[in-house]
C-alpha positions in Angstrom: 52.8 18.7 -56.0 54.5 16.2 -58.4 52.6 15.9 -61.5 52.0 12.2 -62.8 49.8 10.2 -65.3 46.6 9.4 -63.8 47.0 6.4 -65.9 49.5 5.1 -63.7 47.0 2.7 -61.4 48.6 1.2 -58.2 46.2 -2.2 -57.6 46.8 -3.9 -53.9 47.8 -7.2 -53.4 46.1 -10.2 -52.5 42.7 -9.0 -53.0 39.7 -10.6 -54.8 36.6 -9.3 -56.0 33.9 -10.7 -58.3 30.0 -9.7 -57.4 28.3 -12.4 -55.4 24.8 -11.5 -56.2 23.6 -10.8 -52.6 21.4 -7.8 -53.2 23.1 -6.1 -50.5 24.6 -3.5 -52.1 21.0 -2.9 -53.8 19.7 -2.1 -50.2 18.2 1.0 -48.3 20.5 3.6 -49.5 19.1 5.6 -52.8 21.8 6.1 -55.4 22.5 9.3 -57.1 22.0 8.9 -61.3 23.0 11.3 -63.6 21.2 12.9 -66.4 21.5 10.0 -68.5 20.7 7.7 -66.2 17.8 9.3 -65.3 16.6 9.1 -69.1 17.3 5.4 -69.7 16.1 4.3 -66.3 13.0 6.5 -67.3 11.9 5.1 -70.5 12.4 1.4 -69.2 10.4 2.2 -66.1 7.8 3.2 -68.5 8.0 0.5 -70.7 7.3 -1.7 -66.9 4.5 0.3 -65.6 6.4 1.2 -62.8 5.5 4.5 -61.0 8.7 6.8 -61.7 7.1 9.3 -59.5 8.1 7.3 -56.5 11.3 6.0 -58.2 13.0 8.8 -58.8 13.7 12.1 -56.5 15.4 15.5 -57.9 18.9 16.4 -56.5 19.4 19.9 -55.7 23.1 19.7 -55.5 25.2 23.5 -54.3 28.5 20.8 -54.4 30.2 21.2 -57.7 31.8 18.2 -57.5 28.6 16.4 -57.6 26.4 18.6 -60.3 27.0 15.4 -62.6 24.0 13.8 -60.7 20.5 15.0 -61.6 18.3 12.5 -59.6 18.5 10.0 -56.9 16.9 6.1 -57.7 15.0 5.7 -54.5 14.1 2.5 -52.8 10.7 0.5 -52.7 8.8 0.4 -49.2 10.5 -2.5 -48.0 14.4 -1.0 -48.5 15.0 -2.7 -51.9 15.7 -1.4 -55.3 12.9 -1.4 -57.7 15.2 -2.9 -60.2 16.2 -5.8 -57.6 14.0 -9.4 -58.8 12.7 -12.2 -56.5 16.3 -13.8 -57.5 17.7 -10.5 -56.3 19.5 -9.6 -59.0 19.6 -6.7 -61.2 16.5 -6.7 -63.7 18.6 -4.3 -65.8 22.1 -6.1 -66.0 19.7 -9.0 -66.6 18.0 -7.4 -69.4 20.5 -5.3 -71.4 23.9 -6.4 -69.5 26.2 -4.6 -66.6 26.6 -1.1 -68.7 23.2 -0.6 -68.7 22.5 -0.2 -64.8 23.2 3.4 -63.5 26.6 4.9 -63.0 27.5 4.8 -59.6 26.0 0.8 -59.8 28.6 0.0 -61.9 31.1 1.7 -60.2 30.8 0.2 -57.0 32.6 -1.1 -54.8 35.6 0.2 -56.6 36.9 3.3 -55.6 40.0 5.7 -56.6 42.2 7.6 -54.5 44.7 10.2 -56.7 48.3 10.9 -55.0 51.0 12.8 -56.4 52.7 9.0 -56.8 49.6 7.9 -59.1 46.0 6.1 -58.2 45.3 3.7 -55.8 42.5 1.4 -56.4 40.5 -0.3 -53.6 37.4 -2.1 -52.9 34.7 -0.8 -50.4 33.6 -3.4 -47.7 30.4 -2.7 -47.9 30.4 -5.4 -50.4 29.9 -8.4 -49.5 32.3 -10.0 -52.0 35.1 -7.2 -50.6 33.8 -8.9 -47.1 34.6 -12.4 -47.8 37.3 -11.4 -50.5 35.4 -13.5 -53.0 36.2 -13.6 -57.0 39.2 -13.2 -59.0 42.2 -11.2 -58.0 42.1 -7.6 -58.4 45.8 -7.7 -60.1 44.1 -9.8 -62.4 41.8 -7.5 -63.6 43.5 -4.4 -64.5 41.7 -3.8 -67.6 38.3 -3.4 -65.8 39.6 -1.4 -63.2 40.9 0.8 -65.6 37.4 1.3 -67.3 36.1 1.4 -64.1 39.1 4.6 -63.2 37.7 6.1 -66.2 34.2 6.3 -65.6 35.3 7.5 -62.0 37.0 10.5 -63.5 33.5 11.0 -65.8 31.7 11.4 -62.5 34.1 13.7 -60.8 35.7 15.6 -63.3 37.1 18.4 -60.9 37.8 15.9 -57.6 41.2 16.5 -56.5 43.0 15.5 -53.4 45.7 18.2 -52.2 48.4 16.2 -50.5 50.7 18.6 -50.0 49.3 20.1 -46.5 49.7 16.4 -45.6 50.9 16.5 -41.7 52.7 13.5 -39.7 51.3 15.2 -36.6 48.9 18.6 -36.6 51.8 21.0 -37.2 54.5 19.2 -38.3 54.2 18.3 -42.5 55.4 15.6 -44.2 56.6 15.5 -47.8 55.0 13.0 -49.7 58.1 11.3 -50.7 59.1 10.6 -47.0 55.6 9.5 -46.3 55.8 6.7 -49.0 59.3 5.6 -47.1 57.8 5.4 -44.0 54.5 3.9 -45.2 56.2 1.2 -48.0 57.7 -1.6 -44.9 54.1 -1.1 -43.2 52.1 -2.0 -45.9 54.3 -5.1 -46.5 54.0 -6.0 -43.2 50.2 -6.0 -43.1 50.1 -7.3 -46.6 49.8 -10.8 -45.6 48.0 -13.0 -43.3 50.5 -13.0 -39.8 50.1 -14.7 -36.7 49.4 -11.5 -34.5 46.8 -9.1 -34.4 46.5 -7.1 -37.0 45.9 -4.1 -35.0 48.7 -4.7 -32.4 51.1 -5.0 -35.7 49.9 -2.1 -37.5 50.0 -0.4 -33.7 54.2 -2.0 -33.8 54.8 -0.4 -37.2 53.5 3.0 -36.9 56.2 3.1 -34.4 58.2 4.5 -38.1 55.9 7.5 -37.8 56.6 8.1 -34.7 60.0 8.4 -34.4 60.0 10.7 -37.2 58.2 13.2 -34.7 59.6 16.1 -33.7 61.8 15.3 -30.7 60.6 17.8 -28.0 57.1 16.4 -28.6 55.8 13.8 -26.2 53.0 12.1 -27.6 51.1 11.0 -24.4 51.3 14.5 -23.1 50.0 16.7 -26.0 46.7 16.8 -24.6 47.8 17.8 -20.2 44.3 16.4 -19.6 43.9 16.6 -15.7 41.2 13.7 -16.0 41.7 9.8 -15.7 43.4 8.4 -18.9 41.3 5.4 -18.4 38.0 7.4 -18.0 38.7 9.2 -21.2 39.8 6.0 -23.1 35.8 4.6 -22.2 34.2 8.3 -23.3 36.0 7.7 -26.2 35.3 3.9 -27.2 31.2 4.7 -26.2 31.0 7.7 -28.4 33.0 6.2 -31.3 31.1 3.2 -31.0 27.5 5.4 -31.2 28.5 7.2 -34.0 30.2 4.7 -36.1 27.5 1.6 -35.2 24.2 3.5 -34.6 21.0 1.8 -34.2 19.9 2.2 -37.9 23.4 2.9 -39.6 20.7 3.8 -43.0 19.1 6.2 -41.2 21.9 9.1 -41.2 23.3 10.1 -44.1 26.4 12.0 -41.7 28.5 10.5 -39.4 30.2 13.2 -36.7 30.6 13.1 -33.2 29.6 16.2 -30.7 32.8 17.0 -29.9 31.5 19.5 -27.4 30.1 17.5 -25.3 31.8 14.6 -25.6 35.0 16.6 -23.8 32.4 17.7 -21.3 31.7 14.8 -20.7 35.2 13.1 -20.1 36.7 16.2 -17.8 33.1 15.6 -15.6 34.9 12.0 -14.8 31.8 10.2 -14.7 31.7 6.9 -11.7 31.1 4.5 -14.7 30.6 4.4 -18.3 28.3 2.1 -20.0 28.1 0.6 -23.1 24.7 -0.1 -24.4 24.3 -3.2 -27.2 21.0 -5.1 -27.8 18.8 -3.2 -26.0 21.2 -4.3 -22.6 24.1 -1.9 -20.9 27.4 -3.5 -19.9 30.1 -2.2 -18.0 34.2 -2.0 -19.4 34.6 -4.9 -16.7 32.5 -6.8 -18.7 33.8 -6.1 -21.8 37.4 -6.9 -20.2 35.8 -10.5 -18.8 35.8 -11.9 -22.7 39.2 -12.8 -24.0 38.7 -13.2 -27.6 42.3 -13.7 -28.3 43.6 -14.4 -31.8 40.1 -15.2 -34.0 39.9 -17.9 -36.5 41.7 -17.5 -39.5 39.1 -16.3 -41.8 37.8 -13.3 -39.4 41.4 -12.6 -38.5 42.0 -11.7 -42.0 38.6 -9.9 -42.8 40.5 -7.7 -40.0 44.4 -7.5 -41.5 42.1 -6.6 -45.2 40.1 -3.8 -43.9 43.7 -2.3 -42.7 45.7 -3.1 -45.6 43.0 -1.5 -47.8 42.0 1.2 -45.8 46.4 2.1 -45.6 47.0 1.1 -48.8 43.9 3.5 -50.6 45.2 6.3 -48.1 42.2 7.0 -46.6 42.6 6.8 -43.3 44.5 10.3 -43.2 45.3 14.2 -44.6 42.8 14.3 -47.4 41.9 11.0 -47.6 39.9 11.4 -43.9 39.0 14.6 -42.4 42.9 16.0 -42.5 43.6 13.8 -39.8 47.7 13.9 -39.0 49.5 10.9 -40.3 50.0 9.9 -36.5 46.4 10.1 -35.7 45.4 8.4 -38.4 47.2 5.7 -38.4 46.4 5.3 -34.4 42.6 5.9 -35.8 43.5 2.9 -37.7 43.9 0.4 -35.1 41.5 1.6 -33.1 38.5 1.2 -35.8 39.7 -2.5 -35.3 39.6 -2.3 -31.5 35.8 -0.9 -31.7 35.5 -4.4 -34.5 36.5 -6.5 -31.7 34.3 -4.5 -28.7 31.9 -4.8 -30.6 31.8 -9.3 -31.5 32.7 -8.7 -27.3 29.4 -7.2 -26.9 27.3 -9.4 -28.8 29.1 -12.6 -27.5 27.9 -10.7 -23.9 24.3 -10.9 -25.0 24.5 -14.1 -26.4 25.8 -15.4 -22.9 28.6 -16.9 -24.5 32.0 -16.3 -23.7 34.0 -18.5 -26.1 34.5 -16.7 -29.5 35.0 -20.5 -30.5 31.5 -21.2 -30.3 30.4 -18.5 -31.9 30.0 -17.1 -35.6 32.2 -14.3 -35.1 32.7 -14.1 -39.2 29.5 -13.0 -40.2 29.4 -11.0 -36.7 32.5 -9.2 -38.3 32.0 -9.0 -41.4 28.5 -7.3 -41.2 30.0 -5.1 -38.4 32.4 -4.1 -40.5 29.9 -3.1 -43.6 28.5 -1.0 -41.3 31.6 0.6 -40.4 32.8 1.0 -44.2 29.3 3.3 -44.7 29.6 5.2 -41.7 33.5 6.0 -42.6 32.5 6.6 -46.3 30.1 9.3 -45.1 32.3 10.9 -42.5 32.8 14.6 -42.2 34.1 15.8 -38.8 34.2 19.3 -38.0 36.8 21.1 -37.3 36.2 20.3 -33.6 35.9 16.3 -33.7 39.4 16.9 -36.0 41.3 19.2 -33.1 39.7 16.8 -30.5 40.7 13.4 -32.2 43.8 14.5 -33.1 44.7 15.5 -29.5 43.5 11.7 -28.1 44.7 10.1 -30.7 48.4 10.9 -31.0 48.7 8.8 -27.4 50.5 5.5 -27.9 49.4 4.7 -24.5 46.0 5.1 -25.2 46.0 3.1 -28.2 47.8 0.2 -26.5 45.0 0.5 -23.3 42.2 0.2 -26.4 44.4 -2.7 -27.8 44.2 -4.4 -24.5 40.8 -3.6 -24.1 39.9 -5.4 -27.4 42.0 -8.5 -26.2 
């Protein structure tokens, strides 16, 4: 691998960010402090009466990437921080400024993926200003984000991505150099707002990876799967959907599927599989019988952002997500935005209404896809759920059924 500066900082385009003072990010989920966290959030606890016994909870931590975090800050009763005012904002930013809250606070929702070609900075959409793309441009703000790189490389000192086992389908590498050419045209494309769907373009321009396969490999026949292509395609969607948009997406801190019997279930060929969504269960036919079409402009791009950035950061494959092949990942891709799209389907179902016009699909979206953001961030498929979504996945037929599926 290529040794360069991690000081070289590649910032995407078109982005905003400032913090929009929602709370939300100050929700449910405890956050993991370090040692000196743990002794400044300590002594001002004290100085509040607040009961630091149910505040804070030890980490016994075997990975050594994460040893740098001592305690976890846990969350009151009713899911909110104990830091968080009436106002919902931070008592301790408000007190002693934005350095003063705990490490990973201030990190958020940045995040850093290192390459051999330098380090990507992103935004996580589990922010609600990352949502809306609220704030200043992030090419604007290169000096923060370089603070905020360094405090990243504070907390995990020894976190290093190994890109050179990087795959364009399982068994086939790719150098990292030829993955950059083939990548650089997509990431323009996607880059700005366009008049089609995001996921049928990004779906169009992985074609590039494609072609670069192997030519005795046919895609759509990797897997020989003696069972109904379309049967599979609606195992697939209602087991993605479950895992990636359960009931309580705070209540896991894991996100797999059962990859066992999710293939037992496909090769059973089951008469009809349901998809279950406000406490109703609706059929594919359903799901087919709303057309959402192209959405209004500002959900449309919520959509092309949560590809650019998810392309752009390189997580979506190799390293950057469960060692899935450049191929599959990129098909994974468009298909996260499919399930987006089943899903505003779904609840425009319960809500009895069939025009997407007459509907908030924004907020529908854009809380959708926070949910989607966590469940992705805390990911980690065995080596099962790899082998089996690599195997679906590589289909450009399946992905264009899904595509039309989400129409």
């Amino acid at each position: 691998m290529t040794e360069v500066s991690e000081s070289q900082l590649h910032i995407p385009d078109g982005i905003n960010f400032d913090c929009t003072g929602c709370g939300n990010c100050c929700f449910e989920w405890p956050v993991p402090i370090t040692r000196d966290d743990f002794a400044r959030l300590g002594n001002y606890a004290a100085d509040k009466e607040l009961d630091s016994k149910k505040m804070f909870r030890v980490l016994n931590v075997d990975d050594a990437k994460l040893k740098v975090f001592s305690h976890s800050l846990e969350k009151r009763d009713d899911g909110l921080c104990a830091f968080l005012t009436d106002e919902k904002q931070c008592q301790l930013h408000n007190d002693f400024g934005a350095e003063a809250k705990p490490a990973m606070c201030r990190l958020f929702p940045y995040t850093f993926t290192q390459t051999p070609s330098g380090t990507y900075a992103s935004v996580s959409f589990a922010s609600t200003g990352v949502l809306y793309n609220s704030g200043r441009p992030l090419s604007d703000q290169r000096e923060l984000l370089a603070q905020r790189f360094e405090l990243f490389t504070r907390l995990f000192p020894t976190l290093s991505l190994d890109w050179s086992e990087a795959q364009l389908i399982d068994g086939q590498n790719i150098s990292w150099q030829d993955y950059l050419a083939i990548e650089e045209p997509i990431l323009e494309r996607i880059s700005k707002p366009t008049e089609s769907r995001v996921e049928k373009t990004l779906f169009d321009q992985s074609q590039r990876f494609r072609k670069s396969v192997s030519g005795n490999v046919k895609l759509d026949n990797v897997a020989g799967l003696p069972t109904n292509p379309k049967i599979i395609d609606q195992v697939l969607v209602r087991n993605l959907l479950e895992s990636y948009f359960p009931a309580n997406a705070y209540e896991s801190s894991s996100c797999d599927l059962d990859a066992q019997n999710f293939v037992k279930e496909f090769l059973a060929e089951p008469r009809r599989v349901m998809l279950t969504h406000g406490g109703a269960e609706y059929t594919f036919q359903d799901v087919v019988g709303v057309r959402l079409g192209q959405l209004p402009a500002e959900s449309a791009d919520l959509l092309r952002r949560f590809v650019y950035l998810r392309m752009f950061s390189k997580l979506y494959f190799g390293p950057g997500f469960n060692y899935l092949s450049a191929v599959a990942g990129v098909h994974h891709l468009a298909v996260l935005i499919c399930l987006l799209r089943i899903k505003l389907k779904l609840e425009l179902l319960r809500n009895k209404t069939v025009n997407p016009v007459d509907f908030d699909c924004l907020t529908t979206l854009a809380e959708d896809a926070r949910v989607l953001e966590r469940r992705l961030t805390v990911a980690f498929f065995s080596q099962e759920t790899i082998a089996t979504l690599e195997i679906l996945l590589l289909s450009p037929q399946r992905v264009e059924r899904l595509i039309s599926l989400s129409a």
